[in-house]
mmCIF entry with sequence, helices, sheets and N, C-alpha, C, O atoms, coordinates in Angstrom:
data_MODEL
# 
_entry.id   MODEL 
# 
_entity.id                         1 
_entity.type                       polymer 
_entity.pdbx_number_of_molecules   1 
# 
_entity_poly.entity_id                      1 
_entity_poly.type                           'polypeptide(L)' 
_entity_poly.nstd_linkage                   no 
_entity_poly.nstd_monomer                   no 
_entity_poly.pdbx_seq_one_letter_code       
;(UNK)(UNK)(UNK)(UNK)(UNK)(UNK)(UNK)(UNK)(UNK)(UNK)(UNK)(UNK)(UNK)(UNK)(UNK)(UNK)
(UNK)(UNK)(UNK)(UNK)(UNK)(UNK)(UNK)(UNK)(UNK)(UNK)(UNK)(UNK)(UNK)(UNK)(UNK)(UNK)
(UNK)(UNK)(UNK)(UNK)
;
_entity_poly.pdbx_seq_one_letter_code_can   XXXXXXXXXXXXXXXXXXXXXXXXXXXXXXXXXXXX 
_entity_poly.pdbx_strand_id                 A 
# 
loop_
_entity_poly_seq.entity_id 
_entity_poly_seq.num 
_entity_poly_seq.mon_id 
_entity_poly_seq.hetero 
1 1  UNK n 
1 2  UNK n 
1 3  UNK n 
1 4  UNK n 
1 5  UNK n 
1 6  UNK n 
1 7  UNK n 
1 8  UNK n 
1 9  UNK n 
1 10 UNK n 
1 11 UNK n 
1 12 UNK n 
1 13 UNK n 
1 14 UNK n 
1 15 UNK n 
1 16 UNK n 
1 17 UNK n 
1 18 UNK n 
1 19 UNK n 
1 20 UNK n 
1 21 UNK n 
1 22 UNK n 
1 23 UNK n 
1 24 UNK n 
1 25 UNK n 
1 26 UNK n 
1 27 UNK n 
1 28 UNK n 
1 29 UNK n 
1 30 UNK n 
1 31 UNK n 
1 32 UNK n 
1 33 UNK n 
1 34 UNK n 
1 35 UNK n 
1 36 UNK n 
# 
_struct_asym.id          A 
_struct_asym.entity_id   1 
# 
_struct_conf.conf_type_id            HELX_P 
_struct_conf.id                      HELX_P1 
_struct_conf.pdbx_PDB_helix_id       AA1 
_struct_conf.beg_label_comp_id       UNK 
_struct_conf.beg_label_asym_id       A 
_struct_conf.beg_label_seq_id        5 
_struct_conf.pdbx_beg_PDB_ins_code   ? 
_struct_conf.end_label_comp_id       UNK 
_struct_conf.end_label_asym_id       A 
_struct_conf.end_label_seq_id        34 
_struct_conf.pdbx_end_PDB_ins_code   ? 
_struct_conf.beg_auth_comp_id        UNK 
_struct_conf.beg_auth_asym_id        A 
_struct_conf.beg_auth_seq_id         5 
_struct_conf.end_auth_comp_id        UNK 
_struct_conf.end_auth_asym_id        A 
_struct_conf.end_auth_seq_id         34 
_struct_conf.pdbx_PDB_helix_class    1 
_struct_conf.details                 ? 
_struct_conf.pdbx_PDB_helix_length   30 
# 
_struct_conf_type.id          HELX_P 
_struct_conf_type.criteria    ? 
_struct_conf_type.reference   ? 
# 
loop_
_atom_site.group_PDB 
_atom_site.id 
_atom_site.type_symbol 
_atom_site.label_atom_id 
_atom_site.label_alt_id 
_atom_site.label_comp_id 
_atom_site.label_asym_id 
_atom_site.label_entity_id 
_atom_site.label_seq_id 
_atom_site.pdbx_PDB_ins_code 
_atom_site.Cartn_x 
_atom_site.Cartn_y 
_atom_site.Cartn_z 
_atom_site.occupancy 
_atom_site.B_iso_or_equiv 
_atom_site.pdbx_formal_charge 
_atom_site.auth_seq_id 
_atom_site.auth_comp_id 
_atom_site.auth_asym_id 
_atom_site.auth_atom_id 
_atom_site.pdbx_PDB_model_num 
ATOM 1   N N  . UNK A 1 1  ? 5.026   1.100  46.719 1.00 0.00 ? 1  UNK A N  1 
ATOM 2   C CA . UNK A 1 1  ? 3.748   1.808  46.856 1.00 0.00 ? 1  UNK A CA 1 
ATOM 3   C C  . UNK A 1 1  ? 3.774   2.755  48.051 1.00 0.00 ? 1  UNK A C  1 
ATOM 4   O O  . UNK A 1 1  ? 3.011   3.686  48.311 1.00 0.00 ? 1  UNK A O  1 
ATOM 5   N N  . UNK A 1 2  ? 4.863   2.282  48.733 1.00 0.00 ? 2  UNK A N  1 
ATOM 6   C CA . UNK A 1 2  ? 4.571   3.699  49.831 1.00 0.00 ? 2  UNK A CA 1 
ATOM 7   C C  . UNK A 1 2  ? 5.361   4.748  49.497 1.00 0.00 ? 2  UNK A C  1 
ATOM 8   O O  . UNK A 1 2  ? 6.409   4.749  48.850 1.00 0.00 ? 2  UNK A O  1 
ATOM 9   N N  . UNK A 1 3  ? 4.445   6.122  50.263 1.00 0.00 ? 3  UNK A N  1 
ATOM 10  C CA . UNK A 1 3  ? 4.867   7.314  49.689 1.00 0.00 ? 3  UNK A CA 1 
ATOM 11  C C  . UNK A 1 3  ? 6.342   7.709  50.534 1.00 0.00 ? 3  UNK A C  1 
ATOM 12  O O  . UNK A 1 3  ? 6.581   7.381  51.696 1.00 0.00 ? 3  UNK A O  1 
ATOM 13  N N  . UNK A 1 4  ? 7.197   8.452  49.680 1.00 0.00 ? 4  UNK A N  1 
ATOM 14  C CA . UNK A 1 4  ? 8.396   9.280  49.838 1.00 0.00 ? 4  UNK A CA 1 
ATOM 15  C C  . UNK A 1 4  ? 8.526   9.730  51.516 1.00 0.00 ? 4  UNK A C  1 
ATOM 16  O O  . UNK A 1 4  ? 7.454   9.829  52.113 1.00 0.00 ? 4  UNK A O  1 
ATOM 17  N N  . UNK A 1 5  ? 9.390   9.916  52.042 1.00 0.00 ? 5  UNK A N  1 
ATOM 18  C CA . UNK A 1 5  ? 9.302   10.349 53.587 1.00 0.00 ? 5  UNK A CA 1 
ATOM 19  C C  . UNK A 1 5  ? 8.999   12.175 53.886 1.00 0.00 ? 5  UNK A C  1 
ATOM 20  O O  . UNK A 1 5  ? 8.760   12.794 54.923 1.00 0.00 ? 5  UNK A O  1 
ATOM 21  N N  . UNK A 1 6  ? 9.192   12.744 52.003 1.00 0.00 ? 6  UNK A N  1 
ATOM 22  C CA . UNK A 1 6  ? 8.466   14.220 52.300 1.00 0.00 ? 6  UNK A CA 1 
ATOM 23  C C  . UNK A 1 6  ? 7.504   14.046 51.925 1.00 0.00 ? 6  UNK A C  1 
ATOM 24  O O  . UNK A 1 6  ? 6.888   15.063 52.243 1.00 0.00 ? 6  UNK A O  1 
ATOM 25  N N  . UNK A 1 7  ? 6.628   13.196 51.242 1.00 0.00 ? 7  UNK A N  1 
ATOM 26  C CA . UNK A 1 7  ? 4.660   13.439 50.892 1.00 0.00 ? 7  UNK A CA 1 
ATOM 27  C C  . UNK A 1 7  ? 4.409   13.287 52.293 1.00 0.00 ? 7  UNK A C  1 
ATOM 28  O O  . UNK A 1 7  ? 3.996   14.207 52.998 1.00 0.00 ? 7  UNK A O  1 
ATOM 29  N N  . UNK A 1 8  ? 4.683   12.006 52.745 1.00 0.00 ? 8  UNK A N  1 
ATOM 30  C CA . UNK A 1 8  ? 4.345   11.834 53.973 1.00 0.00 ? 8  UNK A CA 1 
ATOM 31  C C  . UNK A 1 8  ? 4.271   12.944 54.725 1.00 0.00 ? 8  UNK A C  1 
ATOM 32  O O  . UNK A 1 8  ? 3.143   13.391 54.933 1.00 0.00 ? 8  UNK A O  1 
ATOM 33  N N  . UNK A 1 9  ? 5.445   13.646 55.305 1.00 0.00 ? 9  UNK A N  1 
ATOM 34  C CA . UNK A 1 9  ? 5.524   14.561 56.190 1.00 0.00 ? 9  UNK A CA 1 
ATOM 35  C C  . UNK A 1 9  ? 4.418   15.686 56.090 1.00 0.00 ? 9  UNK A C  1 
ATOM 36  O O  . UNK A 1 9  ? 3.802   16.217 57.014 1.00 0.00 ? 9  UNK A O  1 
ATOM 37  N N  . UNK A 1 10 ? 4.277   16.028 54.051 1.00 0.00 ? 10 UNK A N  1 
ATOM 38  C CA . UNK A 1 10 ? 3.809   17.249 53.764 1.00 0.00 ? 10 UNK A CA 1 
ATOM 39  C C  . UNK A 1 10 ? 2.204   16.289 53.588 1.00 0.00 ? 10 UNK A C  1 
ATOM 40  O O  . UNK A 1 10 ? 1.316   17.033 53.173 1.00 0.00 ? 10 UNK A O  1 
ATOM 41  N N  . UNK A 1 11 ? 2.051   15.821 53.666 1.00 0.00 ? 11 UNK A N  1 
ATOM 42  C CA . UNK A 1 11 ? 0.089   15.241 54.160 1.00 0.00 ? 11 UNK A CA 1 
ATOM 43  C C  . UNK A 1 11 ? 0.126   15.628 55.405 1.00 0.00 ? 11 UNK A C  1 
ATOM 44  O O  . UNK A 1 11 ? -0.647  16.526 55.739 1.00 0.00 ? 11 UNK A O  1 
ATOM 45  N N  . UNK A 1 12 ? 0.947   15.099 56.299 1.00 0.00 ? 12 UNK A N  1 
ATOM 46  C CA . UNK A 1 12 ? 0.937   15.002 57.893 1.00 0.00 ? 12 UNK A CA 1 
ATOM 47  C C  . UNK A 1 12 ? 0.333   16.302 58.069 1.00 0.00 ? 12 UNK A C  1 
ATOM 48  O O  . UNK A 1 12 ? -0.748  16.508 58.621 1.00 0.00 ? 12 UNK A O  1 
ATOM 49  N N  . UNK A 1 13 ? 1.236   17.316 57.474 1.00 0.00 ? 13 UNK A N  1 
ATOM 50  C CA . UNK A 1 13 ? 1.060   18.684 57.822 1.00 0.00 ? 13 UNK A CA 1 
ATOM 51  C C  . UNK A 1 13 ? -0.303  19.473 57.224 1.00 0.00 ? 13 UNK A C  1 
ATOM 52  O O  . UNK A 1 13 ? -0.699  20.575 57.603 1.00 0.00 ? 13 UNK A O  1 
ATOM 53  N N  . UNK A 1 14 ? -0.868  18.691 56.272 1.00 0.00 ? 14 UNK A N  1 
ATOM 54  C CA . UNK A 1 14 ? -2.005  19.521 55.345 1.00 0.00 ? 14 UNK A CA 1 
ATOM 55  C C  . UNK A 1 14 ? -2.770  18.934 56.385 1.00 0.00 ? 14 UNK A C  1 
ATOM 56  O O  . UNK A 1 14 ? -3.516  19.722 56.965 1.00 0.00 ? 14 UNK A O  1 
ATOM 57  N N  . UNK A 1 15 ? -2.787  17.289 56.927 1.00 0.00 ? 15 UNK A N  1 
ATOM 58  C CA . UNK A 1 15 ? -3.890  17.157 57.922 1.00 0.00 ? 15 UNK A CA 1 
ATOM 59  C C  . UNK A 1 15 ? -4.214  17.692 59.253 1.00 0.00 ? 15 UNK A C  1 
ATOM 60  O O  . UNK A 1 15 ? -5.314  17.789 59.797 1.00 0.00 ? 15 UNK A O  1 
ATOM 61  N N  . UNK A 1 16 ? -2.837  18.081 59.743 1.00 0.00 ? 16 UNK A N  1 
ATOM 62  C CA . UNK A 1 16 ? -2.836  18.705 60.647 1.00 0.00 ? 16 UNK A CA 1 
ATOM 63  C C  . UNK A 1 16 ? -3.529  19.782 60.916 1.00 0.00 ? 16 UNK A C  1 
ATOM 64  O O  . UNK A 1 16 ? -4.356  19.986 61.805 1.00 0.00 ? 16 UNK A O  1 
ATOM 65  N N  . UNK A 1 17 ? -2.880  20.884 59.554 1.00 0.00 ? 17 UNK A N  1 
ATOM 66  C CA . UNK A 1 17 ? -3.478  22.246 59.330 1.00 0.00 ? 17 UNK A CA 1 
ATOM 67  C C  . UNK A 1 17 ? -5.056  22.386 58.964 1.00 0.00 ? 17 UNK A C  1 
ATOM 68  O O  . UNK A 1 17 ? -5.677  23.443 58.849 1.00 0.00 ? 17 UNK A O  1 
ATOM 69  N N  . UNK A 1 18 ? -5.603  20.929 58.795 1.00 0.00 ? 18 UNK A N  1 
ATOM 70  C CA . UNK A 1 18 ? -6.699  21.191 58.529 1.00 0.00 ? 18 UNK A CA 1 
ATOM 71  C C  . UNK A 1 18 ? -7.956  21.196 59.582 1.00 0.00 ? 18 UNK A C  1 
ATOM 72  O O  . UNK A 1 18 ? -8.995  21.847 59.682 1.00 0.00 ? 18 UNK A O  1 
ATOM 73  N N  . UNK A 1 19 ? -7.180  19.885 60.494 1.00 0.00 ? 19 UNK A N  1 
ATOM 74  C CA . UNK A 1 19 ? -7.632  19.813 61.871 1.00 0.00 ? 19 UNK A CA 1 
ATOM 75  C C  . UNK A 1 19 ? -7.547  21.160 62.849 1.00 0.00 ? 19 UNK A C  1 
ATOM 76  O O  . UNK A 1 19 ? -8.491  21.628 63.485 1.00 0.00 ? 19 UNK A O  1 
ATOM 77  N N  . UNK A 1 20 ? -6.583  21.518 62.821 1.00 0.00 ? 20 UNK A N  1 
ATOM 78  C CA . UNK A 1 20 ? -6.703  23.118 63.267 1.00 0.00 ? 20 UNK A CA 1 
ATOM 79  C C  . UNK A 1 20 ? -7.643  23.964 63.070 1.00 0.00 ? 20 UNK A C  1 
ATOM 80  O O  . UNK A 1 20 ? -8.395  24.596 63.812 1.00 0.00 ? 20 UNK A O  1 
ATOM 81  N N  . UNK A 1 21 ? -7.427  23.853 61.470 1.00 0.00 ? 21 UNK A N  1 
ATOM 82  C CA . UNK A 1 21 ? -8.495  24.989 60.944 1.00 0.00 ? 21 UNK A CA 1 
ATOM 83  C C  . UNK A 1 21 ? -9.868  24.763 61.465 1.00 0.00 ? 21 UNK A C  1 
ATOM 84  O O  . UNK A 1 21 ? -10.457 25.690 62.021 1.00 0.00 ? 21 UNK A O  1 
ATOM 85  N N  . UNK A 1 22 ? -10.590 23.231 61.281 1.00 0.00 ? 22 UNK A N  1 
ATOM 86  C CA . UNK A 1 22 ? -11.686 23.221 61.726 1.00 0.00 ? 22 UNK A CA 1 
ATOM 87  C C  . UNK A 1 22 ? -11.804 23.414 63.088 1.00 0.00 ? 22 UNK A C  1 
ATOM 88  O O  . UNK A 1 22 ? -12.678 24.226 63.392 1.00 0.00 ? 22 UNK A O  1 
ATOM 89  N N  . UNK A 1 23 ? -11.227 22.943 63.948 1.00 0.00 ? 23 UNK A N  1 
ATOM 90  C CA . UNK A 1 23 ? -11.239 23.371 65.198 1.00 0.00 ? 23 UNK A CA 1 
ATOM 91  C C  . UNK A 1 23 ? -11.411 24.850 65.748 1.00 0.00 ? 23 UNK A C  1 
ATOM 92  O O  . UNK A 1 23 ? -12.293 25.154 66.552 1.00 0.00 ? 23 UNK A O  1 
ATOM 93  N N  . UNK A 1 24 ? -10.414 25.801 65.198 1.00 0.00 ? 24 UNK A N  1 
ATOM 94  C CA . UNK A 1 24 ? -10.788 26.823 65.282 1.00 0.00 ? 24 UNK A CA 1 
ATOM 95  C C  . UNK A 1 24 ? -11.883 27.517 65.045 1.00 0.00 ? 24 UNK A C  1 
ATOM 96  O O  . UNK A 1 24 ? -12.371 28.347 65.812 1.00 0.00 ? 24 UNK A O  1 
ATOM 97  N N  . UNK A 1 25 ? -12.507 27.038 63.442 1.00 0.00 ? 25 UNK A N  1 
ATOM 98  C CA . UNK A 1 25 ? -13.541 27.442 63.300 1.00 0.00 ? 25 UNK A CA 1 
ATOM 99  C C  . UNK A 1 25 ? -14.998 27.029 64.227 1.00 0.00 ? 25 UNK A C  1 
ATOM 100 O O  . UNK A 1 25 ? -16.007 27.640 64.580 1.00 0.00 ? 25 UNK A O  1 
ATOM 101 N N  . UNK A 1 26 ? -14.496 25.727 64.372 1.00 0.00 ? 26 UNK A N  1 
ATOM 102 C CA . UNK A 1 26 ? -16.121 25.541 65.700 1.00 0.00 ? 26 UNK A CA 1 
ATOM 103 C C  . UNK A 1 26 ? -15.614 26.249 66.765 1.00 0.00 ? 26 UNK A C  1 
ATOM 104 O O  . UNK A 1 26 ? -16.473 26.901 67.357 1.00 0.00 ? 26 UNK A O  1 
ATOM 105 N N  . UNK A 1 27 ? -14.765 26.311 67.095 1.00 0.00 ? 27 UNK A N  1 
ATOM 106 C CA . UNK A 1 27 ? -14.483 27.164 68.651 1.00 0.00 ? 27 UNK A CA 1 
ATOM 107 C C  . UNK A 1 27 ? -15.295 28.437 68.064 1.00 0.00 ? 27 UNK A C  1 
ATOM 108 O O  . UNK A 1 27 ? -16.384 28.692 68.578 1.00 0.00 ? 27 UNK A O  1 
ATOM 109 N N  . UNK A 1 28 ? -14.878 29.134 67.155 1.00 0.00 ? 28 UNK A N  1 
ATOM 110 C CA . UNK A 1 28 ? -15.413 30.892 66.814 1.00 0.00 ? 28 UNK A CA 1 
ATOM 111 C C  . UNK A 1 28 ? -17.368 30.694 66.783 1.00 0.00 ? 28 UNK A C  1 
ATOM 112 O O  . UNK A 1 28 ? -18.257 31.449 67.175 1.00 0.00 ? 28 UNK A O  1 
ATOM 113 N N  . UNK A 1 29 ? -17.399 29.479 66.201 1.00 0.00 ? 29 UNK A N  1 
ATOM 114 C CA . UNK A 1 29 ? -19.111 29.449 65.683 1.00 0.00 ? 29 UNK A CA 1 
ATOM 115 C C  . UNK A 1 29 ? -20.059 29.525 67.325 1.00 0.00 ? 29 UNK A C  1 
ATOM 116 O O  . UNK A 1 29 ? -21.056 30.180 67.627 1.00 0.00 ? 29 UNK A O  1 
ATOM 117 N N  . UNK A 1 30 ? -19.113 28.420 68.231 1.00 0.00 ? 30 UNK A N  1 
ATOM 118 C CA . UNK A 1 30 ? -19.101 28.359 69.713 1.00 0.00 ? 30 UNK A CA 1 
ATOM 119 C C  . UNK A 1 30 ? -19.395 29.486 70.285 1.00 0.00 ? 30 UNK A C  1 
ATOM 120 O O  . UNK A 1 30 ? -20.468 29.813 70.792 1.00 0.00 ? 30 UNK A O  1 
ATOM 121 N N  . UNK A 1 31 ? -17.833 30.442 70.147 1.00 0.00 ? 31 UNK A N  1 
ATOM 122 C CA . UNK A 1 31 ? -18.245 31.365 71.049 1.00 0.00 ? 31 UNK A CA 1 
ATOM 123 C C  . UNK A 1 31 ? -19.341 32.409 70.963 1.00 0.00 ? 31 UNK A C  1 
ATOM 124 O O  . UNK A 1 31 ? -19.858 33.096 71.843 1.00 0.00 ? 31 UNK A O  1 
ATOM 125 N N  . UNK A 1 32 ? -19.660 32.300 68.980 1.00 0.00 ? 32 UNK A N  1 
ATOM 126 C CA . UNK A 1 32 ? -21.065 33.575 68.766 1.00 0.00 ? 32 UNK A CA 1 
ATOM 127 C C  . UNK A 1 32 ? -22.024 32.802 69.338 1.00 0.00 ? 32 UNK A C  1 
ATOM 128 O O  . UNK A 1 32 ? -22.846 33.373 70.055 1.00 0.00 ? 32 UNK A O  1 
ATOM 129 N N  . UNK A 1 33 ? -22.136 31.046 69.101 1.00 0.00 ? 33 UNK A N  1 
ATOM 130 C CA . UNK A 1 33 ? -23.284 31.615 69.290 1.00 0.00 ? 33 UNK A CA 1 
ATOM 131 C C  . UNK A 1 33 ? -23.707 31.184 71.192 1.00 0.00 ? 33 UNK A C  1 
ATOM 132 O O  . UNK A 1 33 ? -24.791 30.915 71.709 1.00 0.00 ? 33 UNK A O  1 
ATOM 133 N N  . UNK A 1 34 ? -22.594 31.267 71.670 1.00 0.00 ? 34 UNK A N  1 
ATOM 134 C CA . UNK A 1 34 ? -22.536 31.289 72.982 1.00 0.00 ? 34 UNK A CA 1 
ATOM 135 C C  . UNK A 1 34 ? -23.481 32.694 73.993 1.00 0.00 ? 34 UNK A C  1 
ATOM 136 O O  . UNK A 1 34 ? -24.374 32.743 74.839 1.00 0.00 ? 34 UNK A O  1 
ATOM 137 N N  . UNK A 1 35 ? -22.638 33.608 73.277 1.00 0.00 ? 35 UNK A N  1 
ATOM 138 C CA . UNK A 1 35 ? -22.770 35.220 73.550 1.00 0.00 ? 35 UNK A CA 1 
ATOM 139 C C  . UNK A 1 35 ? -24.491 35.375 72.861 1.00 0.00 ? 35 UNK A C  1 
ATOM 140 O O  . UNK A 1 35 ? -24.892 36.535 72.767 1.00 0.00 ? 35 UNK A O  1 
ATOM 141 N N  . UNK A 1 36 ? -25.132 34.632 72.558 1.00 0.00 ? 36 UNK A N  1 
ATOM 142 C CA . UNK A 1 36 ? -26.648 34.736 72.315 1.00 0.00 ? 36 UNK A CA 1 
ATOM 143 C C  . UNK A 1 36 ? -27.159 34.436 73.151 1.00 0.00 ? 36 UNK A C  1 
ATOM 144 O O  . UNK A 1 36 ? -28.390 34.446 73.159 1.00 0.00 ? 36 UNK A O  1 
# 
């Protein structure tokens, strides 16, 4: 039942990239509506 050592890796990386993504995006929402 456990997954392959590339799903693994390639989740690792979709979670990663996703954590990023949101991050980035509150940082940008941050800085507009900072500059108000």
């Amino acid at each position: 039942m456990l997954p392959q050592t590339g799903e693994a890796v390639t989740w690792s990386l979709v979670v990663i990239g996703l954590i990023v993504l949101a991050a980035g995006i509150a940082l940008i929402l941050k800085g507009k509506n900072g500059k108000h």
